[in-house]
C-alpha distance (Angstrom), angle and dihedral (degrees) to the residues before:
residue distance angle dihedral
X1 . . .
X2 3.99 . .
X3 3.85 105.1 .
X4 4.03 96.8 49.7
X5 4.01 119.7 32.8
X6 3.97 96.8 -139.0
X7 4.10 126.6 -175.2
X8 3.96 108.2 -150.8
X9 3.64 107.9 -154.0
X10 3.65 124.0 -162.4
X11 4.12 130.8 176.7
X12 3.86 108.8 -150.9
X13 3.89 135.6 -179.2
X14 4.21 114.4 177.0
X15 3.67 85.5 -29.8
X16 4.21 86.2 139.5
X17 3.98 86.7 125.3
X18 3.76 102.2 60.0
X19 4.19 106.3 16.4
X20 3.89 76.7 83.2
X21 3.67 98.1 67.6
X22 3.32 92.3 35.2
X23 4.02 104.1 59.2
X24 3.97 82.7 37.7
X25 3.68 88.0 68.4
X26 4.09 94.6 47.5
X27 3.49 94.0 48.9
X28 3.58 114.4 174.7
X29 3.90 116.4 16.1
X30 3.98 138.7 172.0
X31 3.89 88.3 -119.2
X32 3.82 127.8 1.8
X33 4.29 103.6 -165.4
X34 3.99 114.6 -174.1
X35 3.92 110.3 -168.0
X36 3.90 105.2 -160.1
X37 3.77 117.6 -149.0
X38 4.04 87.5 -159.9
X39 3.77 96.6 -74.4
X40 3.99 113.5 -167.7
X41 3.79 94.3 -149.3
X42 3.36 141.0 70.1
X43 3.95 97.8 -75.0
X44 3.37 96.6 112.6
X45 4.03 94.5 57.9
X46 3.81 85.3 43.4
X47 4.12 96.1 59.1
X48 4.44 82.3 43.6
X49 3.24 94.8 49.1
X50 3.82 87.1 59.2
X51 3.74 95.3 40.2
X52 3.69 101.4 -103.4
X53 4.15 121.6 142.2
X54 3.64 109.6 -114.1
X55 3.82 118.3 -141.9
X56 3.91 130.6 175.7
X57 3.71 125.5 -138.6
X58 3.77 137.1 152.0
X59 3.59 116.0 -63.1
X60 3.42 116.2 -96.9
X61 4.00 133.5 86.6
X62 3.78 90.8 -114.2
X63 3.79 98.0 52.7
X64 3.87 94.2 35.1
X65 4.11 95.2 54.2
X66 3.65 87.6 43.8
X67 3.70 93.2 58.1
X68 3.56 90.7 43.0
X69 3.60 102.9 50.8
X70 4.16 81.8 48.4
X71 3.96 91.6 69.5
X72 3.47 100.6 32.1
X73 3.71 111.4 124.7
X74 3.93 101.2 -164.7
X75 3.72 126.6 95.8
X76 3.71 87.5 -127.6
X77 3.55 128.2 49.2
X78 4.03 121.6 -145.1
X79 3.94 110.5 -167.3
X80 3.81 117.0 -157.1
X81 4.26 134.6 -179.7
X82 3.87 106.5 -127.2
X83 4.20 82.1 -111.4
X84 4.02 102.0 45.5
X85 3.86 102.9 111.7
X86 3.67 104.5 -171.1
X87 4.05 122.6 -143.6
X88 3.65 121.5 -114.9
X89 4.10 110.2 -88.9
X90 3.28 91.1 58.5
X91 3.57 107.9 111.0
X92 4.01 94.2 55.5
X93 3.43 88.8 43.1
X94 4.22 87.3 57.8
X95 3.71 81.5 39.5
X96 3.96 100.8 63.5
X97 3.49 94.9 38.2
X98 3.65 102.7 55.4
X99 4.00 86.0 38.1
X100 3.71 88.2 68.5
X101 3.55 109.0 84.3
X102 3.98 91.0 -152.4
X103 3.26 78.8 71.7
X104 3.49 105.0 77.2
X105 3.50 102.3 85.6
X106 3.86 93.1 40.9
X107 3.89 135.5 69.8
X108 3.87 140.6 -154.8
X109 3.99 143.6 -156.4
X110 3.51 136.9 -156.1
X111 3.76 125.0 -112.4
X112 3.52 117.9 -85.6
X113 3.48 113.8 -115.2
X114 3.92 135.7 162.7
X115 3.77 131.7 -138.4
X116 3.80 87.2 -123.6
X117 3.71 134.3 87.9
X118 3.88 99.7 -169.6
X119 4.14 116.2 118.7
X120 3.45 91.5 -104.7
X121 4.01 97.0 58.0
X122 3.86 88.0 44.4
X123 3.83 87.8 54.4
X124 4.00 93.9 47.7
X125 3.64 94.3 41.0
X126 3.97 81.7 56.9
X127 3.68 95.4 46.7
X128 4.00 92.1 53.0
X129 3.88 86.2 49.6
X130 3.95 92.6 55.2
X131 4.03 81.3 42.0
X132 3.45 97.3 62.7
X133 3.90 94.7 33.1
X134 3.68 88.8 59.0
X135 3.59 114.9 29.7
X136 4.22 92.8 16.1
X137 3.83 83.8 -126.7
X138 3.47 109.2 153.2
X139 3.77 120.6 176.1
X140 4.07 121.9 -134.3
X141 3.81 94.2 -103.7
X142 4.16 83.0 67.1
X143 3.89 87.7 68.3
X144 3.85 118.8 -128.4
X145 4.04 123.1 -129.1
X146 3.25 112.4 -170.5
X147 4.33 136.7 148.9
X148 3.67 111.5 -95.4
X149 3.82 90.2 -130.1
X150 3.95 91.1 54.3
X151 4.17 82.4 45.2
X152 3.53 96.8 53.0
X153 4.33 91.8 46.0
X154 3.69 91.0 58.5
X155 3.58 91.4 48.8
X156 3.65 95.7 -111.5
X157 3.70 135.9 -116.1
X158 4.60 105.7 -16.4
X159 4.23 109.2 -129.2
X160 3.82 83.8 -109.3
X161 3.83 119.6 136.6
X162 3.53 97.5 -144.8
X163 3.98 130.9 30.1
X164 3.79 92.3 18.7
X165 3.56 86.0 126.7
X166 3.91 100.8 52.7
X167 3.75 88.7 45.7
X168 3.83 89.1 60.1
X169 3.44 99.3 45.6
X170 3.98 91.3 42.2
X171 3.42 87.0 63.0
X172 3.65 97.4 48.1
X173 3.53 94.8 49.2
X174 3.48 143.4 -142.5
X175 4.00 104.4 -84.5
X176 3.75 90.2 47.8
X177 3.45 88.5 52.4
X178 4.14 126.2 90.7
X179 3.93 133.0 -165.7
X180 3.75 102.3 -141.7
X181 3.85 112.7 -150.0
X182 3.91 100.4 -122.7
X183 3.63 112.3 91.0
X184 3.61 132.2 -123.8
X185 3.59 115.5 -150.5
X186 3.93 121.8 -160.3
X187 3.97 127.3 -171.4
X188 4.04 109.7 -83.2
X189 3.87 81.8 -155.6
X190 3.66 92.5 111.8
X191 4.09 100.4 51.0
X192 4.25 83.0 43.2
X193 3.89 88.7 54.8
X194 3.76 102.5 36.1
X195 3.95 96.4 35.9
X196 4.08 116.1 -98.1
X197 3.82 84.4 -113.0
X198 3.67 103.1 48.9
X199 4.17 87.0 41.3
X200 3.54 103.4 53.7
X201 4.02 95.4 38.8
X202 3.64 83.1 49.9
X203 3.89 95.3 56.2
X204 3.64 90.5 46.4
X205 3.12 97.9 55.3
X206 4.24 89.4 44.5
X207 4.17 80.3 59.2
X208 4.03 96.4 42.2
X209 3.59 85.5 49.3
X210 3.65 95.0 50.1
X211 3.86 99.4 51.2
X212 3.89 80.7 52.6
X213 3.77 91.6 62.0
X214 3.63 102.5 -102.3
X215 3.73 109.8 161.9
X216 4.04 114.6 -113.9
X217 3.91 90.0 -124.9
X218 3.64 90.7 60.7
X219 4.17 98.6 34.5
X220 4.65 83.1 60.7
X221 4.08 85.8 62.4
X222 3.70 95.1 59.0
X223 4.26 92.6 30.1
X224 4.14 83.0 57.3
């Protein structure tokens, strides 16, 4: 990316059998930054291989995106799950929005999308879109670009395991907050093993529980 310097930021743990795909579908980027969570696989030879830098932190979303937004060199920071394989169009779509300078204060997602065309993906990938619409709730596996300088105001990302991501965006809020039009799509593998029912009630209930006060710590035993 030549017009906008961008640092991609993406928290892994044995995620060796999808980071592939995914940093195939960036291809070339200012600064590729893989946080490692102490994987056991090969998913630290995968990001190399692709020319990321590697770093090691404490497992856990939280405490990985904080120490990879903490050596990220770009002005704007693009954070990415290990299995979020993003369409083509993205990078003009990044482009144009950090080109606006009323952007600054401001950040943006991708569409949520699945890698699975049964009736009950369609359905949830239309759920997440009302979501977002209505609440401007995005979830992690949307991505989130967003200026390091706006990051850093809001206090960026808490070293929680779980909700990290709502907390962020929360605090950005929704009218500062845009849906881009590319999609991201993320592994359904998790709904297919765990039931699409079951899954989604059980991530609602994660959020309910979380606007209720529920401490992070205690919301990853019942999210496991």
């Amino acid at each position: 990316m030549a017009a906008v310097n961008v640092s991609v930021i993406i928290p892994t743990l044995n995620a060796a059998p999808q980071l592939g795909a995914t940093l195939v579908a960036l291809g070339p980027v200012d600064d590729l930054v893989v946080i490692d969570g102490g994987s056991t696989d090969r998913t630290a030879e995968v990001a190399k291989a692709f020319g990321a830098r590697v770093i090691v932190a404490p497992a856990g979303r939280g405490n990985q995106l904080m120490a990879g937004a903490a050596v990220a060199y770009g002005p704007w920071f693009l954070f990415l799950h290990a299995d979020t394989v993003l369409k083509p169009g993205w990078h003009a779509e990044v482009e144009q929005f950090a080109a606006d300078p009323g952007n600054l204060t401001k950040a943006a997602v991708f569409r949520f999308a699945l890698d699975d065309r049964s009736w009950q993906a369609d359905l949830l990938e239309r759920l997440v879109s009302w979501r977002v619409r209505t609440f401007g709730l995005p979830y992690g596996d949307q991505g989130l670009l967003i200026h390091r300088d706006f990051y850093w105001s809001l206090g960026g990302f808490p070293p929680w395991p779980l909700m990290e991501d709502v907390h962020l965006v929360r605090r950005i809020g929704r009218d500062r907050l845009t849906v881009l039009q590319s999609a991201a799509r993320t592994s359904a593998d998790r709904w297919r093993r765990d039931g699409w029912i079951r899954r989604s009630l059980r991530n609602v209930t994660c959020l309910t529980l979380y606007f209720l006060g529920v401490p992070p710590r205690i919301l990853l035993r019942l999210y496991r």
